[in-house]
N, C-alpha and C positions, 0 to 999 in steps of 0.2 A: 207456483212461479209466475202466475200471469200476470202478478204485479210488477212484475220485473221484464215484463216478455221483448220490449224495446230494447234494453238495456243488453238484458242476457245476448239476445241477438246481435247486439255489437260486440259484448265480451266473445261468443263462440267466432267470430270472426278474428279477433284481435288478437285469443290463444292459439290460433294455426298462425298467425305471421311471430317474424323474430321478435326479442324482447321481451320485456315486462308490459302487459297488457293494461295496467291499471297507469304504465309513465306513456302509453298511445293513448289512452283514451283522455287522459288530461291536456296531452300536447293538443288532440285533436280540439277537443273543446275548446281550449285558450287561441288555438289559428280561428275556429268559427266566430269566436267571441269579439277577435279585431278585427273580422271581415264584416261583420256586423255593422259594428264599433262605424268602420271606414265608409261605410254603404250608408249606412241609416242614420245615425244617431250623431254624428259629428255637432249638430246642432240642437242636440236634444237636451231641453234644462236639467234633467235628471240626469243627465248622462256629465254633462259637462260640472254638474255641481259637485260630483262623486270624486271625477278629475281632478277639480281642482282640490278639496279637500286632502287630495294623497299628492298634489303635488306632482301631477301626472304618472306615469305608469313607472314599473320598475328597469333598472337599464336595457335587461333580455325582452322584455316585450314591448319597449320602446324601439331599438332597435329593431325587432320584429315588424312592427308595424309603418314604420319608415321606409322598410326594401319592398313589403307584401304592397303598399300604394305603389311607388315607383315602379314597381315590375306590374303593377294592373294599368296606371296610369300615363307612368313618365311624370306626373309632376304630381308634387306632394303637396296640392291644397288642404287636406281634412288633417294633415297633421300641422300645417300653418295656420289652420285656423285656431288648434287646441292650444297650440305653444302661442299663438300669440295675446291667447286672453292669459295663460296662465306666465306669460312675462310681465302683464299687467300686475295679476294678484303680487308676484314675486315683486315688484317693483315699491309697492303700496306698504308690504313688510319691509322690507330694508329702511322703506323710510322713518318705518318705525322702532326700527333697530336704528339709528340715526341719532333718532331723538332720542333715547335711552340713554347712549352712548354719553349723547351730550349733555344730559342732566347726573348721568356715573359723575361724571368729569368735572364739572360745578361741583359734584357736594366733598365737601372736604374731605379727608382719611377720618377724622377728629368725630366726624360728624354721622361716615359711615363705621365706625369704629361704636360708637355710643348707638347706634340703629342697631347693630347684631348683638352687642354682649349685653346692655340694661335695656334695651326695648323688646329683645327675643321676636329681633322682626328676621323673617327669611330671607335668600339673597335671591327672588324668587322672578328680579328683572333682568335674569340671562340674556344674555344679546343674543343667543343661540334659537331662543325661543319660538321668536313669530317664523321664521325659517322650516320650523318640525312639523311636518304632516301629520294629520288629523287622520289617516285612517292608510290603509295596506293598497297595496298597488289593485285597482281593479279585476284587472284580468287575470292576476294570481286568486283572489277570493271565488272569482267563477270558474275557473280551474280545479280549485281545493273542491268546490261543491261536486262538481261531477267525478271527480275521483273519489270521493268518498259514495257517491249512489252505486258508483259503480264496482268500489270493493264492499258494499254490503250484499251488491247485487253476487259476487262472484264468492264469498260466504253460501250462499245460498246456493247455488249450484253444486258447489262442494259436498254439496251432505246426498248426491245424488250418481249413482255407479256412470251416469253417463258421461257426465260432467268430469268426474275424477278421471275418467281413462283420455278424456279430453287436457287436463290438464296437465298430466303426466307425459303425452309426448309435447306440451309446449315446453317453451324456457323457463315458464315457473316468472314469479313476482320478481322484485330486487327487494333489497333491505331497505331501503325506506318504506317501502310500500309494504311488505311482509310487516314491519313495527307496527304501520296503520293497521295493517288484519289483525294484529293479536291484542292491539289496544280494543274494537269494534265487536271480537268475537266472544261466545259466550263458552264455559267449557262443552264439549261432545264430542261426536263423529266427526265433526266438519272439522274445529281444531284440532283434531289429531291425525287426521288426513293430511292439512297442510303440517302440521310438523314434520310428521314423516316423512312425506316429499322431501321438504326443505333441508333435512339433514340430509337425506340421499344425495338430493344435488350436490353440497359443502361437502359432503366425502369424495365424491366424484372430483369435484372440481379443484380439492386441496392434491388428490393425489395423482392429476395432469399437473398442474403449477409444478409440482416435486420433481415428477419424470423429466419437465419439460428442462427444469433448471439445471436436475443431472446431468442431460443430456447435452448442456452445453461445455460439459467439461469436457477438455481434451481426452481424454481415455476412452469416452462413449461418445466422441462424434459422429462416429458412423453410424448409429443406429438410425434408424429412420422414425421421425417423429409421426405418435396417430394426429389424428383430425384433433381429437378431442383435448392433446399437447399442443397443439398450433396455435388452438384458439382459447388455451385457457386464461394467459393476462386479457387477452378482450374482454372476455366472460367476464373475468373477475372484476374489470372497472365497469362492466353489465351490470354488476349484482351488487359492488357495495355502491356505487353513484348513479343507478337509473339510467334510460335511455340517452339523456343528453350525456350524461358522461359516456357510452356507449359509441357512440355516436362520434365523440370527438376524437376518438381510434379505430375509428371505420369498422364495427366488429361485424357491420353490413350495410356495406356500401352502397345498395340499392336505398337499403330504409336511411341511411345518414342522407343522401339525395333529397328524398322526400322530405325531411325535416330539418334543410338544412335552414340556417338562419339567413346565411350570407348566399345566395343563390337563388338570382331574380329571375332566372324562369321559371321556377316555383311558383310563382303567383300567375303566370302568364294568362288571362284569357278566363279569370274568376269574373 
């Protein structure tokens, strides 16, 4: 394991707190990655080239990174400077969707009529075109990297008694993240571990949702719900949508705090 010993050490921290450990260690990477981003690199050619290639970031980490300045800064220079070159590039395309436009529009039906059925030319000057980004939002692909080191890393612990009694009082993965383990892992110990986990938890948690929902009928009102009925729709949009779904129904209000999107003292004093 001491190829992993950084790593591991942030997984055995991240399965004692709530959640899916592998949607914190992503979130966490992708907040380092715009703080970065916001700190350093605002000006940096490789940096701004990548940018502009994906057409700046995706809406969540766009957003993201527009309240994380404001709430360090109060004013959002480093993301006026990124949006105002990539209004340029944007500008430079349209123009060339423009002219497209207006050569469509010159060539007769007659003429594009005879170009697709006896020339078997393609219609391959979409207007939609110069508009389509050339590559995935940044900070999602450095994200994807560390979530993946860090579910090979946590494969690897699994195959190991310490690890396993470790992971068994956490909350276990969620289903996206559980798919990534079983696409990465190889057959053994270690995948049969997490299977078995994983169906334990889905039994559990199928048969609070049941009680829970019984219990809302008139004839068993009075019963008094456990912990583990209280919280089983939170759990359940835990496990099939990741922390951010999690998140968005408070299944732990401390951790939705910390990772909120929309909540600029978050950033305060980075």
């Amino acid at each position: 394991m001491e190829a992993f010993s950084l790593v591991l050490i942030d997984l055995k921290d991240r399965l004692q707190q709530p959640g899916c450990p592998l949607c914190r260690a992503r979130l966490s990477a992708e907040t380092r990655c715009l703080k970065a981003l916001l700190l350093e690199n605002v000006n940096d050619l490789r940096t701004r080239i990548r940018l502009t290639q994906s057409l700046g970031a995706c809406g969540r980490h766009a957003q993201q990174m527009l309240q994380m300045e404001i709430a360090g800064w109060d004013v959002p220079i480093g993301n006026t400077i990124i949006y105002e070159e990539l209004a340029r590039v944007v500008s430079l395309r349209l123009r060339e969707v423009r002219s497209r436009a207006n050569k469509r529009a010159s060539r007769g039906y007659i003429r594009r009529l005879i170009a697709r059925l006896v020339l078997r030319q393609r219609p391959d000057d979409r207007l939609e075109f110069p508009l389509t980004p050339d590559g995935a939002c940044y900070i999602c692909e450095m994200g994807q990297e560390w979530e993946r080191y860090h579910a090979e890393t946590l494969l690897q612990m699994l195959g190991e008694p310490e690890y396993q009694e470790l992971y068994a009082r956490s909350e276990g993965v969620c289903l996206p993240h559980l798919r990534l383990l079983l696409q990465i892992s190889k057959p053994g110990p270690r995948l049969q571990y997490l299977l078995a986990q994983s169906e334990q938890r889905l039994e559990k948690l199928e048969t609070d949702l049941r009680e829970y929902g019984r219990k809302q009928s008139w004839q068993f009102r009075d019963e008094p719900l456990s912990e583990g009925e209280r919280t089983a729709t939170a759990r359940a949009v835990a496990f099939f949508g990741g922390l951010q779904a999690a998140t968005s129904v408070s299944i732990n209000q401390k951790y939705a705090e910390e990772v909120s999107m929309g909540d600029p003292e978050l950033y305060k004093g980075w």
